[in-house]
Phi, psi and omega in degrees: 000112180251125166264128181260105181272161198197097168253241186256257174272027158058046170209020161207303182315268226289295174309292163002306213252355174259349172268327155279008173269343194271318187289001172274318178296341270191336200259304218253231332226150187272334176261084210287321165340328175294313187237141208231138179207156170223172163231112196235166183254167132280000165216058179290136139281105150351102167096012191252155190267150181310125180299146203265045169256308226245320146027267164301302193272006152250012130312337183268339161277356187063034167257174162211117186280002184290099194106350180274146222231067197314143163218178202259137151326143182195137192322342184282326190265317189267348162281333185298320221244108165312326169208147159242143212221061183297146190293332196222160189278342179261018168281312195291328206285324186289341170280289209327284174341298162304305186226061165338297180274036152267002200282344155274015162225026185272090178243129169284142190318312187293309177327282204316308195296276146036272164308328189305346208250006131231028176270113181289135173310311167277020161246059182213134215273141157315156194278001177302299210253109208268356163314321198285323138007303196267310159334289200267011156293295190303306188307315173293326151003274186285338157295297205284320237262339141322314192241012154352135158279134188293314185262110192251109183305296172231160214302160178269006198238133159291120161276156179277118156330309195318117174104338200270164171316161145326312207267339159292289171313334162290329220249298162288017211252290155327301191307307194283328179295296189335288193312286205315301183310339198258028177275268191321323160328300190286295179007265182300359169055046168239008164286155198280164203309135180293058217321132170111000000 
């Protein structure tokens, strides 16, 4: 399962939730190679390193931003990428643009999340084979994403830190391990037991 995450300039958002996929693979999966994730901008500067406030706070998140490189998006990285998971509705609308026939795997990070909780468990394959697993998530997604309800208790856009306090960057920090673990739970069919 390769994920492609998609923010502005790839050096605080985007990088986050692809340095916390790794360190999720590396944590839960005996095979961390199954799941794979990268990040790119759409108005990326080449070669720039995770800004160091969103860093810190993916250090603190249990990640490591140590080594990471921006790049800009590019059609080659969204045919490659099993889901694309954007920080905002206007990042998806710009792969879209580009590549119109990613759009049933095309998500804003919250959208995904969002969605698991209409998605039936039981149309998702064991967690053995877990391509097939993440394949028929997404796909179901992308179905329930039709009947969605329009008014949505809060926005589907992650905001971009950049200028803002420390403490906005801990807050969009937060935001994004929220979504994305409980994205990946189901995924990986490591989410926790349901009380009741």
């Amino acid at each position: 399962m390769h994920i492609l995450f998609v923010c502005t300039g790839n050096i605080c958002r985007s990088p986050t939730a692809e340095r916390l996929t790794r360190a999720y693979a590396d944590t839960h999966l005996d095979d961390p190679s199954r799941l794979t994730a990268e990040s790119a901008g759409t108005g990326a500067v080449y070669g720039s390193a995770m800004e160091p406030t969103s860093e810190l706070v993916l250090r603190s998140l249990g990640g490591d931003g140590r080594n990471f490189q921006a790049r800009q998006i590019d059609p080659e990285m969204v045919a490659a990428a099993d889901v694309i998971l954007t920080m905002t509705r206007q990042h998806r609308t710009r792969v879209l643009n580009t590549s119109p026939r990613a759009l049933p795997r095309t998500f804003t990070l919250r959208e995904a999340q969002s969605l698991l909780e209409r998605v039936p468990r039981s149309a998702l394959s064991s967690p053995k084979d877990l391509d097939r697993r993440c394949r028929e998530l997404v796909a179901e997604m992308g179905r329930q994403r039709a009947t969605r309800h329009s008014a949505r208790p809060r926005s589907d856009d992650i905001r971009d830190p950049i200028g803002a306090d420390p403490g906005t960057y801990v807050t969009v920090g937060e935001d994004i391990a929220e979504s994305l673990t409980a994205w990946l739970d189901v995924c990986c069919g490591l989410e926790p037991e349901q009380d009741g």
